[in-house]
PDB file of N, CA, C and O in Angstrom, chain B, residues numbered from 101:
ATOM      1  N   UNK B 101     118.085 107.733 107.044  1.00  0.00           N
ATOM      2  CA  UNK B 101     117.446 106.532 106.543  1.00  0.00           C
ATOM      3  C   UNK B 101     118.475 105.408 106.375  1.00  0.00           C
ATOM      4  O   UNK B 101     118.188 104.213 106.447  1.00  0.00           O
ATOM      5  N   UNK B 102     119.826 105.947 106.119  1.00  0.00           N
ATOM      6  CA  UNK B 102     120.547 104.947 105.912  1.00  0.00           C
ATOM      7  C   UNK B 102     120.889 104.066 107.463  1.00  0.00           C
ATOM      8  O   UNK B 102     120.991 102.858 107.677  1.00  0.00           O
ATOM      9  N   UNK B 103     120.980 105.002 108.188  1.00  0.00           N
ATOM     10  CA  UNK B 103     121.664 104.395 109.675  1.00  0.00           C
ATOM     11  C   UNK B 103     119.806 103.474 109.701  1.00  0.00           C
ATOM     12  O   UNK B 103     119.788 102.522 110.480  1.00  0.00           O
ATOM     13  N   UNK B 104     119.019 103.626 109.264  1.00  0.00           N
ATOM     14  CA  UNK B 104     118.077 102.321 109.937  1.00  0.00           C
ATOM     15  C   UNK B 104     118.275 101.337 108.960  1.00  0.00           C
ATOM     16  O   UNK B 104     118.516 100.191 109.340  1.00  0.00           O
ATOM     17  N   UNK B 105     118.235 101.505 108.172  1.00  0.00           N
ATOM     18  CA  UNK B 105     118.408 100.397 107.040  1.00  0.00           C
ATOM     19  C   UNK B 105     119.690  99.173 107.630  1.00  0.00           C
ATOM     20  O   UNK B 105     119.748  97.945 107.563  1.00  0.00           O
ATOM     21  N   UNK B 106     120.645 100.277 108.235  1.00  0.00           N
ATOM     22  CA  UNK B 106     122.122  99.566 108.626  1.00  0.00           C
ATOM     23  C   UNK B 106     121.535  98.707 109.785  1.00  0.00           C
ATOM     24  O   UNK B 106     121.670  97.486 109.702  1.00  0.00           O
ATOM     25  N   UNK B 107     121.118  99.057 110.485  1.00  0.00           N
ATOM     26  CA  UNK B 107     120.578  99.151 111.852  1.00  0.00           C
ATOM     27  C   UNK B 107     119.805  97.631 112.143  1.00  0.00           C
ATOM     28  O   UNK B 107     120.007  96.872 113.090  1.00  0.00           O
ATOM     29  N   UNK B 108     118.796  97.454 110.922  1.00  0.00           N
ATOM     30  CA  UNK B 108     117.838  96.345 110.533  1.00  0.00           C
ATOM     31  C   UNK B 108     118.635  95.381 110.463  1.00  0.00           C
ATOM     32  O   UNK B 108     118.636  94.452 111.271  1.00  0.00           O
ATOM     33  N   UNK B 109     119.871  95.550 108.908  1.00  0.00           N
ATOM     34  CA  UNK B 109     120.122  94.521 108.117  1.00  0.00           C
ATOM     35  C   UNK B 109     121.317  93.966 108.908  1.00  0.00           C
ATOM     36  O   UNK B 109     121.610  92.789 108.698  1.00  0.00           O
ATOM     37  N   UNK B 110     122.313  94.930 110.121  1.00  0.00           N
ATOM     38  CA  UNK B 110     123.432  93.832 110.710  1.00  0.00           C
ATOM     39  C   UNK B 110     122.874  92.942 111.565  1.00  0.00           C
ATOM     40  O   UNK B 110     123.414  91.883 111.884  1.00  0.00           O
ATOM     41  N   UNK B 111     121.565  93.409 112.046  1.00  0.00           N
ATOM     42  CA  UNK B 111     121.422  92.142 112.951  1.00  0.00           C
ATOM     43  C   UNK B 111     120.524  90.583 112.599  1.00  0.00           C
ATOM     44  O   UNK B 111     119.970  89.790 113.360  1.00  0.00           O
ATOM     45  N   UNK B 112     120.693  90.602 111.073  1.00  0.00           N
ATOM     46  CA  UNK B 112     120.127  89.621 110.096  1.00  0.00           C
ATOM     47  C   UNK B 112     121.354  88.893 109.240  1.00  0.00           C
ATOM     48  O   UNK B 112     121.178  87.755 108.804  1.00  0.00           O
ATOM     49  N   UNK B 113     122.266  89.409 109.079  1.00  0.00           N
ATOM     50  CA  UNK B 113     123.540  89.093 108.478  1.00  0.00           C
ATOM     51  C   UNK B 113     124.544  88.722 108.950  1.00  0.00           C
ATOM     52  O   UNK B 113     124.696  89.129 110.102  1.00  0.00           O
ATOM     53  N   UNK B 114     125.711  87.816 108.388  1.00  0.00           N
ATOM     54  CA  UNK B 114     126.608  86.433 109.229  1.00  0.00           C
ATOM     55  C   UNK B 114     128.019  87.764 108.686  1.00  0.00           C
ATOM     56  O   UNK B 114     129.010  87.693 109.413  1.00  0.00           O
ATOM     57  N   UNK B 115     128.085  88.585 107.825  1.00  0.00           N
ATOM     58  CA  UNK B 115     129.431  89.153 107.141  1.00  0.00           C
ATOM     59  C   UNK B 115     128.764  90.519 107.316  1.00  0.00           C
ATOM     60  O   UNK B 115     128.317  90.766 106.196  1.00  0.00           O
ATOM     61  N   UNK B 116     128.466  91.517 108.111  1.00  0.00           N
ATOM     62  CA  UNK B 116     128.564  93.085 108.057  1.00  0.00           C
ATOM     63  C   UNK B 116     129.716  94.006 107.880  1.00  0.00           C
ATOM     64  O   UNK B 116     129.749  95.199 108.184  1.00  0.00           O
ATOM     65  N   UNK B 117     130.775  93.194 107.277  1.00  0.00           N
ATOM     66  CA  UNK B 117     131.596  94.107 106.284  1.00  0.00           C
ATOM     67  C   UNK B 117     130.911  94.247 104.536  1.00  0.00           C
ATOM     68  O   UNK B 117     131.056  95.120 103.681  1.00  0.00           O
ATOM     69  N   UNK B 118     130.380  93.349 104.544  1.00  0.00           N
ATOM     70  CA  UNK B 118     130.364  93.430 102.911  1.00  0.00           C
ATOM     71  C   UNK B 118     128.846  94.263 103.120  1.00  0.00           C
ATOM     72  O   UNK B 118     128.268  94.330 102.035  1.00  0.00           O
ATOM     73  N   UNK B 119     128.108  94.875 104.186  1.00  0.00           N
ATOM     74  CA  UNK B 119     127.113  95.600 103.601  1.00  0.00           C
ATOM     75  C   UNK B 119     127.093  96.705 103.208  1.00  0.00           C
ATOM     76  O   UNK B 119     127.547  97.417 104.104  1.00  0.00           O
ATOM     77  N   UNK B 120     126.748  97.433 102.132  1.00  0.00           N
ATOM     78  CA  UNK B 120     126.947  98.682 101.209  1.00  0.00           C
ATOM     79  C   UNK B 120     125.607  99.106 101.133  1.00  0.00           C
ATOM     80  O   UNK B 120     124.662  98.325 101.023  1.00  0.00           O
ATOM     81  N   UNK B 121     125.490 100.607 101.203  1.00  0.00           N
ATOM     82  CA  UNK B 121     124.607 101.704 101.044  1.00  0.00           C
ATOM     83  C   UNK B 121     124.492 102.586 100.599  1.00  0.00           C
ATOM     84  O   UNK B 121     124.883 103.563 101.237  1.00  0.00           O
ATOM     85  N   UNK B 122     123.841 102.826  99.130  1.00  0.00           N
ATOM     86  CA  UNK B 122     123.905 103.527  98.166  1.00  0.00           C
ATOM     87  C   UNK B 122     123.183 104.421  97.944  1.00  0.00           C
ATOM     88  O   UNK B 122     122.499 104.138  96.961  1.00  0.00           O
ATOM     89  N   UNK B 123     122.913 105.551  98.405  1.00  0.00           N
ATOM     90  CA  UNK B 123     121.911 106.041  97.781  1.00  0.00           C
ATOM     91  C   UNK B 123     121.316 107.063  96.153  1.00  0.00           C
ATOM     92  O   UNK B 123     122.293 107.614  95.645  1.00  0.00           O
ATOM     93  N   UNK B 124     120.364 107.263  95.596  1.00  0.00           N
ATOM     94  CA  UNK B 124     120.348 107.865  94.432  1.00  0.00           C
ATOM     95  C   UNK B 124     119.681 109.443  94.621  1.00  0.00           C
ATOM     96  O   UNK B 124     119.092 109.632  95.685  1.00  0.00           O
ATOM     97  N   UNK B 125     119.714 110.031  94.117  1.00  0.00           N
ATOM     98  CA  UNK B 125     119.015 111.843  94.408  1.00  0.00           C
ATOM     99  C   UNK B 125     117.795 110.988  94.002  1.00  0.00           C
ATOM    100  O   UNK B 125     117.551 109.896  93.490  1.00  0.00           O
ATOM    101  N   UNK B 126     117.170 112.050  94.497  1.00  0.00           N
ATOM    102  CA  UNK B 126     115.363 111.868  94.211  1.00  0.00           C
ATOM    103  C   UNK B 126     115.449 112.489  92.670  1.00  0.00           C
ATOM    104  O   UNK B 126     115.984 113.478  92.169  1.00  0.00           O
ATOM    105  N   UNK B 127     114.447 111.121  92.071  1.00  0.00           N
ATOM    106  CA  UNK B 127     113.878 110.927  90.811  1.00  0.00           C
ATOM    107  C   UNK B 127     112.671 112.650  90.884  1.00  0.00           C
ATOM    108  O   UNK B 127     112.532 113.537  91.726  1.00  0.00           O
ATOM    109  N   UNK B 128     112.172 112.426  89.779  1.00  0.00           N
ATOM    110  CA  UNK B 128     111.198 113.340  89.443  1.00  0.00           C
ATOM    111  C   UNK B 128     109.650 113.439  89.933  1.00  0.00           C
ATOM    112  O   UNK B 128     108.834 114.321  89.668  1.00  0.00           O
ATOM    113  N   UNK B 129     109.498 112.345  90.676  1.00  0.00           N
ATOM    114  CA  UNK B 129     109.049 112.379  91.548  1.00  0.00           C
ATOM    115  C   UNK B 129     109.072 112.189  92.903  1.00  0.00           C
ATOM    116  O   UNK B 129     108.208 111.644  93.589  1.00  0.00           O
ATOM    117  N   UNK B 130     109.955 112.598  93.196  1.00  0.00           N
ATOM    118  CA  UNK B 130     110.813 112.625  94.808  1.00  0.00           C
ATOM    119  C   UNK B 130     110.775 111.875  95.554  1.00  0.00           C
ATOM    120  O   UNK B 130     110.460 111.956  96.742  1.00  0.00           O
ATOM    121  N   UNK B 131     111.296 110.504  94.568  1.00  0.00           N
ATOM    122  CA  UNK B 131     111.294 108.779  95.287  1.00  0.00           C
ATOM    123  C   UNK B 131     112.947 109.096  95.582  1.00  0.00           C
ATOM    124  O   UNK B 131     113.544 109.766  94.739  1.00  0.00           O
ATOM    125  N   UNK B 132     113.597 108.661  96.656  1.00  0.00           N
ATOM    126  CA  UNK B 132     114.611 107.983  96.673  1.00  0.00           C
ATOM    127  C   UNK B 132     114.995 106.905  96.811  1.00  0.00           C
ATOM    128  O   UNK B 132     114.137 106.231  97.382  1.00  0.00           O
ATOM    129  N   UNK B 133     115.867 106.362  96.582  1.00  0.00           N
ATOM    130  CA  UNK B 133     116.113 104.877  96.092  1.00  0.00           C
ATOM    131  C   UNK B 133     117.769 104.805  96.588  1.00  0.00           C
ATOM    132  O   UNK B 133     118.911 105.190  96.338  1.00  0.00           O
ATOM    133  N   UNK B 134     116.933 104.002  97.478  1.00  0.00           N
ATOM    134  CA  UNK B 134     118.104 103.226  98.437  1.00  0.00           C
ATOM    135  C   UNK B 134     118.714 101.825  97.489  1.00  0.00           C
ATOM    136  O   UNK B 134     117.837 101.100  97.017  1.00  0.00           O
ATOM    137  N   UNK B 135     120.072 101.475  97.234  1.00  0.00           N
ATOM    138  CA  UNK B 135     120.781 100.381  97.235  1.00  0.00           C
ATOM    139  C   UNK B 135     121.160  99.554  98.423  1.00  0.00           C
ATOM    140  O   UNK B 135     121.959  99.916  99.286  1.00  0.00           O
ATOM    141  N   UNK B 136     120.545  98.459  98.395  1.00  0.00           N
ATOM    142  CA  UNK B 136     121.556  97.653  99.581  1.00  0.00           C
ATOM    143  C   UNK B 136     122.231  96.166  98.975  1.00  0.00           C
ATOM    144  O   UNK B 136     121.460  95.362  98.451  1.00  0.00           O
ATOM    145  N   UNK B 137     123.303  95.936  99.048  1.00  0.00           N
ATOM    146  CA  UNK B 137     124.130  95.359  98.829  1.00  0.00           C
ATOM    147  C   UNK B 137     124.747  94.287 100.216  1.00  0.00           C
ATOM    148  O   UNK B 137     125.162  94.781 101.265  1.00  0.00           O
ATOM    149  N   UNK B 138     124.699  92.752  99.951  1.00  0.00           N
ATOM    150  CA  UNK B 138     124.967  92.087 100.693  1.00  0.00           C
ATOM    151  C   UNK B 138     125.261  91.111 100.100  1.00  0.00           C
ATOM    152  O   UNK B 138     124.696  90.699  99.087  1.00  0.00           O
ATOM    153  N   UNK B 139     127.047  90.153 101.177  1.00  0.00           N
ATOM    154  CA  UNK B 139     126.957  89.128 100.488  1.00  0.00           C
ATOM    155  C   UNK B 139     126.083  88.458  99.941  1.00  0.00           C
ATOM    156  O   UNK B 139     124.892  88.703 100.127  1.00  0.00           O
ATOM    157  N   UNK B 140     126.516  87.456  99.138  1.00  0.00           N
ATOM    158  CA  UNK B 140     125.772  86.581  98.508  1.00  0.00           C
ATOM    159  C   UNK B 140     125.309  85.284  99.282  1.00  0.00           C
ATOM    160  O   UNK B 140     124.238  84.737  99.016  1.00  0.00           O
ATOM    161  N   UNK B 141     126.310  84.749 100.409  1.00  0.00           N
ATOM    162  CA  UNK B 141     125.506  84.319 101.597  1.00  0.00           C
ATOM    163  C   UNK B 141     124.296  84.882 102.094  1.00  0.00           C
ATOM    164  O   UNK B 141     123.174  84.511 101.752  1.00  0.00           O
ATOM    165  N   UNK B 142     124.494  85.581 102.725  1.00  0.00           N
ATOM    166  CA  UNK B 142     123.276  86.240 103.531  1.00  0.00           C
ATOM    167  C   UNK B 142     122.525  87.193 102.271  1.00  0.00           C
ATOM    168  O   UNK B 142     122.463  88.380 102.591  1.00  0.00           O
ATOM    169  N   UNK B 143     122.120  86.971 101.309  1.00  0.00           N
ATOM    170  CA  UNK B 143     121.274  87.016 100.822  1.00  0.00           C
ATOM    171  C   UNK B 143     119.934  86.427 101.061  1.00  0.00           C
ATOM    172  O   UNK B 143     119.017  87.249 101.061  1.00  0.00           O
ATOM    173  N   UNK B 144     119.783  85.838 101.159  1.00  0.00           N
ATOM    174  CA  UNK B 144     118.834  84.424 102.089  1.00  0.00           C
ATOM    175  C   UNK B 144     118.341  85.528 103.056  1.00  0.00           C
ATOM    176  O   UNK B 144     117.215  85.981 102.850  1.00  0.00           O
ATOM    177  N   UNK B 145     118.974  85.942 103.951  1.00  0.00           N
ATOM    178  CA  UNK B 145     118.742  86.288 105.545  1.00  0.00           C
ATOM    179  C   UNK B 145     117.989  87.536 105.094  1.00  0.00           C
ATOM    180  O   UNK B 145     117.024  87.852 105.790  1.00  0.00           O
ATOM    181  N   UNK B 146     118.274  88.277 104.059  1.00  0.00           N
ATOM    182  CA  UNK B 146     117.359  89.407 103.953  1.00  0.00           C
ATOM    183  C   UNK B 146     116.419  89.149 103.333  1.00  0.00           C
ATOM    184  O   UNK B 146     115.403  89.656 103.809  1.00  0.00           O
ATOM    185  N   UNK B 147     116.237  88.459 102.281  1.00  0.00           N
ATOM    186  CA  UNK B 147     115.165  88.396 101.770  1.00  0.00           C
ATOM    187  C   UNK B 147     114.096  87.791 102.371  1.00  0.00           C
ATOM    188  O   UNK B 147     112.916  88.108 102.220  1.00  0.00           O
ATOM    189  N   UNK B 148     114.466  87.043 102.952  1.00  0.00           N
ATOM    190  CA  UNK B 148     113.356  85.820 103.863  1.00  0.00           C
ATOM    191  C   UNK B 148     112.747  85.355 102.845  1.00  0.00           C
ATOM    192  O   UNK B 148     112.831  85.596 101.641  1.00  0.00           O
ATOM    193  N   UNK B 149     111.701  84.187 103.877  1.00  0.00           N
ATOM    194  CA  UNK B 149     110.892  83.312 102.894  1.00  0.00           C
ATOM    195  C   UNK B 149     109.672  84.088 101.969  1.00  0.00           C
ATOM    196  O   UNK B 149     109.232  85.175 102.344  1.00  0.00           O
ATOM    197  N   UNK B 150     109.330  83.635 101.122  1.00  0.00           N
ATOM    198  CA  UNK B 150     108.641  84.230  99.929  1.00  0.00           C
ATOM    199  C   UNK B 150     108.565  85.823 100.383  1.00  0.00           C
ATOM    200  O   UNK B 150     107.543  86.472 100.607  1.00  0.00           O
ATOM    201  N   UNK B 151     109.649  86.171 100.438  1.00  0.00           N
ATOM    202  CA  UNK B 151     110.084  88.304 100.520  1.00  0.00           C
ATOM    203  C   UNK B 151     109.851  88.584 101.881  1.00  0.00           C
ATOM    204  O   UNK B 151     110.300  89.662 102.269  1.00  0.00           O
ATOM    205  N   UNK B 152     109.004  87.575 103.062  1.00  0.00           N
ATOM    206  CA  UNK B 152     108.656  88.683 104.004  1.00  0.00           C
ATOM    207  C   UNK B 152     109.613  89.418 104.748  1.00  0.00           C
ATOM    208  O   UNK B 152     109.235  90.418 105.358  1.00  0.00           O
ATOM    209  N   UNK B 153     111.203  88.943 104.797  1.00  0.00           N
ATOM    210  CA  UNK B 153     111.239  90.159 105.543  1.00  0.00           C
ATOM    211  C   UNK B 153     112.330  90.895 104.700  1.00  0.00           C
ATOM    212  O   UNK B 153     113.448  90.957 105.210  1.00  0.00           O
ATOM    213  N   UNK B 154     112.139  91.468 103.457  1.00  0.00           N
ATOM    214  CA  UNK B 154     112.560  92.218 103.070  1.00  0.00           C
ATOM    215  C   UNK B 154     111.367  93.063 102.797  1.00  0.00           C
ATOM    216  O   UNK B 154     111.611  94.266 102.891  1.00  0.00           O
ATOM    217  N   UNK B 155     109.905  92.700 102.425  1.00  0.00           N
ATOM    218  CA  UNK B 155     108.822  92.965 102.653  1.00  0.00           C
ATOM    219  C   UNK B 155     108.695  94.185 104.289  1.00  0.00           C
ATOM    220  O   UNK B 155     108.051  95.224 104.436  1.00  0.00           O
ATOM    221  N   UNK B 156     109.327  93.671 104.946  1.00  0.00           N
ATOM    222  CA  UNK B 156     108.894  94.354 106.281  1.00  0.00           C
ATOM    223  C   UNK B 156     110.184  95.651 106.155  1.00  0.00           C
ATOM    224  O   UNK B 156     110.029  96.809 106.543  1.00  0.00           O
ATOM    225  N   UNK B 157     110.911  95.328 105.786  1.00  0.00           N
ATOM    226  CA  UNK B 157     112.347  96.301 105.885  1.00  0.00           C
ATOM    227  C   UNK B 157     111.615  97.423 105.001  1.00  0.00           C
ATOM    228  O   UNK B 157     111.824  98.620 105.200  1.00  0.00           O
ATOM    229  N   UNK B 158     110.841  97.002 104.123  1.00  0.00           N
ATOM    230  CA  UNK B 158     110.431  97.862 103.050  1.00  0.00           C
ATOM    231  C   UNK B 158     109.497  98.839 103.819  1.00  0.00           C
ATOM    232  O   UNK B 158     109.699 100.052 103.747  1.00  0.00           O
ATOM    233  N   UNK B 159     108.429  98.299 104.589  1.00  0.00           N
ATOM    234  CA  UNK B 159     107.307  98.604 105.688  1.00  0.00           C
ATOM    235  C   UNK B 159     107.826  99.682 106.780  1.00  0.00           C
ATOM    236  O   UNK B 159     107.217 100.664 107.203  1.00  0.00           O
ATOM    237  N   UNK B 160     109.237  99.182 107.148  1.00  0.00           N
ATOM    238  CA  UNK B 160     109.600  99.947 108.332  1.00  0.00           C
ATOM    239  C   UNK B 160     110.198 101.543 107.626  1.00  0.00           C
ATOM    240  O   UNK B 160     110.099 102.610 108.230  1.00  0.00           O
ATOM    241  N   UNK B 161     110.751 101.402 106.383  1.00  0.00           N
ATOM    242  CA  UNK B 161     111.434 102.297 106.092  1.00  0.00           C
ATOM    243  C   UNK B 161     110.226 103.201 105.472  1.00  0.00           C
ATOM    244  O   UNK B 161     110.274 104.393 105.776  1.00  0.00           O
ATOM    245  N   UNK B 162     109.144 102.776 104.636  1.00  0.00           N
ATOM    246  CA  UNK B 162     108.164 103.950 104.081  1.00  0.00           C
ATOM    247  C   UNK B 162     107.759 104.719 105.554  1.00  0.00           C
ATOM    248  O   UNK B 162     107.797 105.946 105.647  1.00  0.00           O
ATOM    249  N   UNK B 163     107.351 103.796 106.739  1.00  0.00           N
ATOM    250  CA  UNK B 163     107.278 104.690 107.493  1.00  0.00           C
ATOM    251  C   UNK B 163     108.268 105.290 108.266  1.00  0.00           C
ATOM    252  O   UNK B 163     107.541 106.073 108.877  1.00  0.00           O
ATOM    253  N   UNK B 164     109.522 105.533 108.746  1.00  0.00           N
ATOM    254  CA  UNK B 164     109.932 106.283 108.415  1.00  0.00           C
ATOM    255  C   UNK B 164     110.043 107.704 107.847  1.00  0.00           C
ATOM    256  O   UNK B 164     110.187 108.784 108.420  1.00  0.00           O
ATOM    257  N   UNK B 165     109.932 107.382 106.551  1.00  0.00           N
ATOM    258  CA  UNK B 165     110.619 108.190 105.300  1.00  0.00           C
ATOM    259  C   UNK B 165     108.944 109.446 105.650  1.00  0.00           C
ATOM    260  O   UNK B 165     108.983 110.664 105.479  1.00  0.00           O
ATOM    261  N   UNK B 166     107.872 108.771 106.068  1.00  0.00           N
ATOM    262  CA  UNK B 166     106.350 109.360 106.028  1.00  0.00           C
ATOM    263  C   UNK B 166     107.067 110.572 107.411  1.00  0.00           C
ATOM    264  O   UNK B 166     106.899 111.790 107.350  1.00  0.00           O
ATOM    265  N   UNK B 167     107.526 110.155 108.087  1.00  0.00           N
ATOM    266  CA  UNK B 167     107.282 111.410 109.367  1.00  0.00           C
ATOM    267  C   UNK B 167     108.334 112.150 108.340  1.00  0.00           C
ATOM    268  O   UNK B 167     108.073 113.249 108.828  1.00  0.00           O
ATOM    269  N   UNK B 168     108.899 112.337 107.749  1.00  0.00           N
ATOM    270  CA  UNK B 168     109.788 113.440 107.206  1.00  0.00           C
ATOM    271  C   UNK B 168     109.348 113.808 105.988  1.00  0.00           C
ATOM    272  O   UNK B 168     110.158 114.281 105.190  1.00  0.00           O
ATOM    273  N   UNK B 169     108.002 113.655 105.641  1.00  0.00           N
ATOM    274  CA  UNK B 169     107.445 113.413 104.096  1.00  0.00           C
ATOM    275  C   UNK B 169     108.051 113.571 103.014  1.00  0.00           C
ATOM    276  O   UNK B 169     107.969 114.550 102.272  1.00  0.00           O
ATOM    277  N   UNK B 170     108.940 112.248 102.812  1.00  0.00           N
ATOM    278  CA  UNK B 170     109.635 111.937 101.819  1.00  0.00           C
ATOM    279  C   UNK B 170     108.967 110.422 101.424  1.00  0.00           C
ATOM    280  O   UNK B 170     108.135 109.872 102.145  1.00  0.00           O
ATOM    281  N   UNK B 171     109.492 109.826 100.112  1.00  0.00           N
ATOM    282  CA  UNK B 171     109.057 108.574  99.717  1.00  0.00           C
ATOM    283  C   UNK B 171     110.507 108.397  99.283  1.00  0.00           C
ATOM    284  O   UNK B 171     111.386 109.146  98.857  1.00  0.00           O
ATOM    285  N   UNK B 172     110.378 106.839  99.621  1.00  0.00           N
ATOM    286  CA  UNK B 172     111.284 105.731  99.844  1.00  0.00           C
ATOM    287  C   UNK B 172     111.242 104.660  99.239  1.00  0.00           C
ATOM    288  O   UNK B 172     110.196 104.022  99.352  1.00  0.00           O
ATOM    289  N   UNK B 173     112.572 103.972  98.219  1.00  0.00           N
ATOM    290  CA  UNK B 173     112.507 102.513  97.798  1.00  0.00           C
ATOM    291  C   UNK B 173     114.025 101.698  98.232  1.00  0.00           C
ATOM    292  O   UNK B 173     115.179 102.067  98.447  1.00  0.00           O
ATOM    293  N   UNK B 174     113.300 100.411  98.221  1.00  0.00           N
ATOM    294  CA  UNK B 174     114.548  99.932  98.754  1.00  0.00           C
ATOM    295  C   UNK B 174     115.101  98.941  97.863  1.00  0.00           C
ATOM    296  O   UNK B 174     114.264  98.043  97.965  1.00  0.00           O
ATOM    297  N   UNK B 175     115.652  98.684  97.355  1.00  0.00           N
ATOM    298  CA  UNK B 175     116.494  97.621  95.975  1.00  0.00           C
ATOM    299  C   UNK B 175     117.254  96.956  96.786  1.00  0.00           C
ATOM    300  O   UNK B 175     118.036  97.386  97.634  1.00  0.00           O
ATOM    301  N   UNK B 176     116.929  95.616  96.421  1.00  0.00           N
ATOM    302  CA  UNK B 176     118.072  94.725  97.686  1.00  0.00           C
ATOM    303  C   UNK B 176     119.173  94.033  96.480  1.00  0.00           C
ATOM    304  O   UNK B 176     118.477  93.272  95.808  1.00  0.00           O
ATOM    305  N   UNK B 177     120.216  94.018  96.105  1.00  0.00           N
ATOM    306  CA  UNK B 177     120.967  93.747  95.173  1.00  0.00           C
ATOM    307  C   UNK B 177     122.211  92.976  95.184  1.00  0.00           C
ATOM    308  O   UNK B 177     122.839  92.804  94.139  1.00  0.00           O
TER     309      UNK B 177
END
């Protein structure tokens, strides 16, 4: 999950050194929870206008995470 997340966000971002990928063990209900971390420039570039395309990053990754039936969150930070 992480290599798509990576995969999405370098080709949206001006600095792909500063992107970081964190992940947390699954909560108690067997969410995992992705960190992504990006300059503060390209902050902008992920989030897009009113969320959509961090909205869609979110979209691409539940499905995903569905063919391996796991659940997925993504924290953009």
């Amino acid at each position: 999950m992480k290599e798509l997340i990576l995969a999405i966000v370098e080709g949206l971002v001006e600095d792909k050194q500063a992107i970081t990928i964190t992940e947390d063990a699954p909560n108690e209900e067997g969410v995992i929870v992705f960190h992504l971390h990006v300059a503060q420039e390209d902050m902008g570039r992920v989030i897009g206008k009113q969320g959509r395309i961090a909205k869609a990053i979110r979209t691409v990754m539940r499905a995903g995470a569905a063919r391996n039936n796991e659940k997925v969150l993504l924290e953009i930070e």
